[in-house]
N, CA and C atoms as an extended XYZ file, in Angstrom:
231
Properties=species:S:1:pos:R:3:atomname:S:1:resname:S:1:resid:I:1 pbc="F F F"
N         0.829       -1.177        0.000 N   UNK     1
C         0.000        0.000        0.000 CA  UNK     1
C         0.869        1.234        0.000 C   UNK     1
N         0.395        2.603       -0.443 N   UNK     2
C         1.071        3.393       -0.939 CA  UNK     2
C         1.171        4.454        0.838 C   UNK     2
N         2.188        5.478        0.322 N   UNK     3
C         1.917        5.793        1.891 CA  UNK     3
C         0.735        6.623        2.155 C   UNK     3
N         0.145        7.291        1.330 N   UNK     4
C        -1.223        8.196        1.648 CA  UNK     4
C        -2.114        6.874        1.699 C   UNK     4
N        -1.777        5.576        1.711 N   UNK     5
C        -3.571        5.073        2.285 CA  UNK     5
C        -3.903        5.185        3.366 C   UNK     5
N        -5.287        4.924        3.219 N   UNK     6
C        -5.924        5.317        4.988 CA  UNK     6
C        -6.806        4.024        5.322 C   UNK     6
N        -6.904        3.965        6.337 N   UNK     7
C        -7.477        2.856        6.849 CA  UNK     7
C        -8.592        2.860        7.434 C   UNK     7
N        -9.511        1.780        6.972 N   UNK     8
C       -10.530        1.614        7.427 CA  UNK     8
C       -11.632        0.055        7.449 C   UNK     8
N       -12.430        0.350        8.439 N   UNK     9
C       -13.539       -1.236        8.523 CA  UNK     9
C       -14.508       -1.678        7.659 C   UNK     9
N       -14.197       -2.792        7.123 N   UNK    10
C       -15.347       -2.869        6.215 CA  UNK    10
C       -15.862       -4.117        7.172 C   UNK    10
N       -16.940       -4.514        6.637 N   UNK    11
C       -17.593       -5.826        7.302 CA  UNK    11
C       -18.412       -6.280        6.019 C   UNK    11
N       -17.852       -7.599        5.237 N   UNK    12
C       -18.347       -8.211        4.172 CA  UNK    12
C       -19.264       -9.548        4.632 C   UNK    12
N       -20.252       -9.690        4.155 N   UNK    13
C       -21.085      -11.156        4.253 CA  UNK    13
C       -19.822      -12.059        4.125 C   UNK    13
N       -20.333      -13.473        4.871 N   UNK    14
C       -18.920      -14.196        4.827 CA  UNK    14
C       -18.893      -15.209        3.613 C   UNK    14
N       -19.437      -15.133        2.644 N   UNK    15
C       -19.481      -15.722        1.840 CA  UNK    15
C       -18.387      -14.761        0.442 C   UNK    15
N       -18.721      -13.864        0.519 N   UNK    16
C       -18.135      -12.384       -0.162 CA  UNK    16
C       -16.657      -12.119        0.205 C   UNK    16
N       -15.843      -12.326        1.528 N   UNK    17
C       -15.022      -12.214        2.380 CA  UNK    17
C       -14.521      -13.458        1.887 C   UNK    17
N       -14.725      -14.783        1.962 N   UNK    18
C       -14.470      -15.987        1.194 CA  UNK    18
C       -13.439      -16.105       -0.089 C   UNK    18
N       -14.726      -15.295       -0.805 N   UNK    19
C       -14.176      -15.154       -1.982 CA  UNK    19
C       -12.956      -14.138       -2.902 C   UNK    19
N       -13.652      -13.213       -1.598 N   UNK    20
C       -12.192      -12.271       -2.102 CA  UNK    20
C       -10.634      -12.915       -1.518 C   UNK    20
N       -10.718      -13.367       -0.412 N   UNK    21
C        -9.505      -14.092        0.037 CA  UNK    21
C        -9.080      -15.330       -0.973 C   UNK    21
N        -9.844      -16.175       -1.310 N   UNK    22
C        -9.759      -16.779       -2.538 CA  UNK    22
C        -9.108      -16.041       -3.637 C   UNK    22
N        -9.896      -15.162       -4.294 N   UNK    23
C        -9.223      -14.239       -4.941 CA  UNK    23
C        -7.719      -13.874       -5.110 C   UNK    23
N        -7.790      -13.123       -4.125 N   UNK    24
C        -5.915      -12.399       -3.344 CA  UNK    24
C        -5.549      -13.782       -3.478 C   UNK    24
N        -5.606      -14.777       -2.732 N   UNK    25
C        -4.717      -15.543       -3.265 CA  UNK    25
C        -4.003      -16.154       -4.219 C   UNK    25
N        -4.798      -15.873       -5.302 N   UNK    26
C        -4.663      -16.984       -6.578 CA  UNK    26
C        -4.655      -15.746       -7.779 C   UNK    26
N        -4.688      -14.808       -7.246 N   UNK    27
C        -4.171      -13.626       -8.151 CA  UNK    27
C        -2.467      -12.513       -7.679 C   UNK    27
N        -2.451      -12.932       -6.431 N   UNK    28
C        -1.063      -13.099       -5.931 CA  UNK    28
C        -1.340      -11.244       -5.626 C   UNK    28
N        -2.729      -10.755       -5.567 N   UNK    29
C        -2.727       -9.485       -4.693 CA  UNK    29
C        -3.697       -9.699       -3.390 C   UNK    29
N        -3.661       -8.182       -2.479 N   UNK    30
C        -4.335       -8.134       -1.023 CA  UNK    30
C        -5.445       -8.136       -1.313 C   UNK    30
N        -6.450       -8.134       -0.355 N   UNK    31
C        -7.724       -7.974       -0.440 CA  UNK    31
C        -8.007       -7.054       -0.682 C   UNK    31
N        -7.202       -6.199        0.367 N   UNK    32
C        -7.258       -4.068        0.470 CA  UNK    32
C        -6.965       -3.833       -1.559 C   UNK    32
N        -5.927       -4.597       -1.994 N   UNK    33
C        -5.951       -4.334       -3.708 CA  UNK    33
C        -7.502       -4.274       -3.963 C   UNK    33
N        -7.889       -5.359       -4.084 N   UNK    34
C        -9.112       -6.117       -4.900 CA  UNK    34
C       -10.095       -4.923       -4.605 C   UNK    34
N       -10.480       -4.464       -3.467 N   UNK    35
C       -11.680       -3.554       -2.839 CA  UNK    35
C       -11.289       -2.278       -3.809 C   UNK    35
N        -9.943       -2.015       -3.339 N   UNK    36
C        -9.461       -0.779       -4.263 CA  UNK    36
C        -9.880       -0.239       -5.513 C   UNK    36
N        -9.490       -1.612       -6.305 N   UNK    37
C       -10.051       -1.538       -7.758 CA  UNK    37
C       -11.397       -1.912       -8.238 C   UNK    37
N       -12.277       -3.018       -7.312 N   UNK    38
C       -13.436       -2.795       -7.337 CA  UNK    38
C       -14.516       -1.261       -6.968 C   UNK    38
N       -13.696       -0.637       -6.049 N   UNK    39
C       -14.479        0.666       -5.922 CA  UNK    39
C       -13.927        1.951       -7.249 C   UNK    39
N       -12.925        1.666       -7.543 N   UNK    40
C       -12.380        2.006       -8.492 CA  UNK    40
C       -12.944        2.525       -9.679 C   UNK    40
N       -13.208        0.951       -9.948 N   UNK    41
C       -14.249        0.519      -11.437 CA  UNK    41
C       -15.299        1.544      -11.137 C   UNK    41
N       -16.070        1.552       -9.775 N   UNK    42
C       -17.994        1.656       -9.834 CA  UNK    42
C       -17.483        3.150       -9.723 C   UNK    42
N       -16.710        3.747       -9.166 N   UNK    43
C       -16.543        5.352       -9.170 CA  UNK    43
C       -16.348        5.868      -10.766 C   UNK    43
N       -15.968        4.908      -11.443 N   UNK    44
C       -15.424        5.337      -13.350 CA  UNK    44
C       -16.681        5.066      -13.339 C   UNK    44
N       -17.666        4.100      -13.660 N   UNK    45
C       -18.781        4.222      -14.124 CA  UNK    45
C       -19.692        5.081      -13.878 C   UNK    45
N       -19.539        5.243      -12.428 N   UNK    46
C       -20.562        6.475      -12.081 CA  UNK    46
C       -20.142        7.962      -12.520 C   UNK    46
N       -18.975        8.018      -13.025 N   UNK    47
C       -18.490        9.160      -13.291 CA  UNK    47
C       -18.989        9.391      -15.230 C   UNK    47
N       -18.669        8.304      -15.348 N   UNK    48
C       -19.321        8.266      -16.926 CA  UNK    48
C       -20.601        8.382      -17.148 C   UNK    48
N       -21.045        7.694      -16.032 N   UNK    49
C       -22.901        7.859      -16.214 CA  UNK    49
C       -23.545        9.387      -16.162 C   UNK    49
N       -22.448       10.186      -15.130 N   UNK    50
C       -22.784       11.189      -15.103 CA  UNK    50
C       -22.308       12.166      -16.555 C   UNK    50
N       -21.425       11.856      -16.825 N   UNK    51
C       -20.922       13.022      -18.024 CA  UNK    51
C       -22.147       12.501      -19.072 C   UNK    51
N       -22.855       11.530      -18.951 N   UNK    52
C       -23.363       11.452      -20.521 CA  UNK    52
C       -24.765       11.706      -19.928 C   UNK    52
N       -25.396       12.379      -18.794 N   UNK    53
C       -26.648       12.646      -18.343 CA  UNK    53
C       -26.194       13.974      -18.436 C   UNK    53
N       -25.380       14.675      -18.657 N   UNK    54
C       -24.606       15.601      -18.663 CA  UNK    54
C       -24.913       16.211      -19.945 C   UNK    54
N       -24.248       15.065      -20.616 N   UNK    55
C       -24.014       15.922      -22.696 CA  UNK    55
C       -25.341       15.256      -22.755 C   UNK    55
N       -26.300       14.687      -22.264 N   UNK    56
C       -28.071       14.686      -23.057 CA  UNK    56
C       -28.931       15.811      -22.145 C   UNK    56
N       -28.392       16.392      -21.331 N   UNK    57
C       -29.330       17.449      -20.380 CA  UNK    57
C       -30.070       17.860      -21.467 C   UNK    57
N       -29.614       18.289      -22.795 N   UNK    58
C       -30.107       19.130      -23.455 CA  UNK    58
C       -31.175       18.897      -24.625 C   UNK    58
N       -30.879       17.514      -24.673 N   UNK    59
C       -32.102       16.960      -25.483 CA  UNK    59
C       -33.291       17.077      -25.250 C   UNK    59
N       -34.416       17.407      -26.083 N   UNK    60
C       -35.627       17.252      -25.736 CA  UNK    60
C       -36.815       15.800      -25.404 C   UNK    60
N       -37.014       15.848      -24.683 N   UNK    61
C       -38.112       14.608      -24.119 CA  UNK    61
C       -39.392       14.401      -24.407 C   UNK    61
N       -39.630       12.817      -24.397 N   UNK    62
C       -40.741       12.438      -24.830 CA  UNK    62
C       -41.844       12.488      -23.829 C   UNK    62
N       -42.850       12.699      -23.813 N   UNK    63
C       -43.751       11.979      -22.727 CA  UNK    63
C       -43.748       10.489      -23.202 C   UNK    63
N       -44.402        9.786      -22.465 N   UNK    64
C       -44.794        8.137      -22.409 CA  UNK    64
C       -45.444        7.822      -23.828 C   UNK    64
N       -46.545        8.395      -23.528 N   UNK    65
C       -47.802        8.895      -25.279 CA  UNK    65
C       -46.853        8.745      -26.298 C   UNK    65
N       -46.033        9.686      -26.481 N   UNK    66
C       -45.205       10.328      -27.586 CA  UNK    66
C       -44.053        9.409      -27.846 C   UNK    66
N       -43.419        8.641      -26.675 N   UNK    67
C       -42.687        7.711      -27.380 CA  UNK    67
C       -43.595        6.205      -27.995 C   UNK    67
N       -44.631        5.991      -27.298 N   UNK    68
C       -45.488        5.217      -27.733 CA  UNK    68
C       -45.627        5.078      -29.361 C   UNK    68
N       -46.196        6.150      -29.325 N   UNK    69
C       -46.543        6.723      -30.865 CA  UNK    69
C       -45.381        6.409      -31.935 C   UNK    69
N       -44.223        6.986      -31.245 N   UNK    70
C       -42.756        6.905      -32.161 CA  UNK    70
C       -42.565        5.427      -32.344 C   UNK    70
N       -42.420        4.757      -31.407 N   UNK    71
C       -42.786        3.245      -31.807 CA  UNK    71
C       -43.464        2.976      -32.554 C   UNK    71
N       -44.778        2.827      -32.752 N   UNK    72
C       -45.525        2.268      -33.596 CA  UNK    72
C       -45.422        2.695      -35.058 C   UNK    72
N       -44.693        4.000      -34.961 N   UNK    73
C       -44.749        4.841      -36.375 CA  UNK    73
C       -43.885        3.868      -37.049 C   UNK    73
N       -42.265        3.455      -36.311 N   UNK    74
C       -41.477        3.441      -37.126 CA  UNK    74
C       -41.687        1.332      -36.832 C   UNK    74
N       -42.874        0.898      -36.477 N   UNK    75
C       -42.896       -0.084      -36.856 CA  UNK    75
C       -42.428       -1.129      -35.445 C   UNK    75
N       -42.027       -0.665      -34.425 N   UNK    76
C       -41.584       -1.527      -33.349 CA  UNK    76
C       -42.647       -2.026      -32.610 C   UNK    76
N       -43.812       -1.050      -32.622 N   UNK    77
C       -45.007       -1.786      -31.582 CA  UNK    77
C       -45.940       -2.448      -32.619 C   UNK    77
């Protein structure tokens, strides 16, 4: 671990805890790795989810009706 990490408690179901130790082992990193880059990942996604709710703010919206309609026009319903 790098020297700015900080420490803290997690408490995993023990089935979850299992598996990540499984894991670390047989991937030859810590657990503290694995959590790392699993929170990692979901912080990039959520960060992406946001930039692209972001660049569509500006689009205009359907009501329910109106996409209904658009369906059937172009043949999907």
């Amino acid at each position: 671990m790098g020297e700015l990490s900080k420490r803290s408690t997690i408490y995993f179901e023990a089935d979850i805890h299992q598996a990540l130790r499984v894991k670390a082992a047989t991937t030859h990193q810590s657990v503290s790795e694995l959590v790392n880059e699993a929170v990692r990942l979901a912080l990039r996604e959520d960060q992406e989810d946001l930039d692209s709710f972001a660049q569509r703010a500006n689009e205009a919206t359907l009501s329910y009706e109106e996409l209904l309609e658009d369906l059937k026009s172009h043949g999907k319903l």
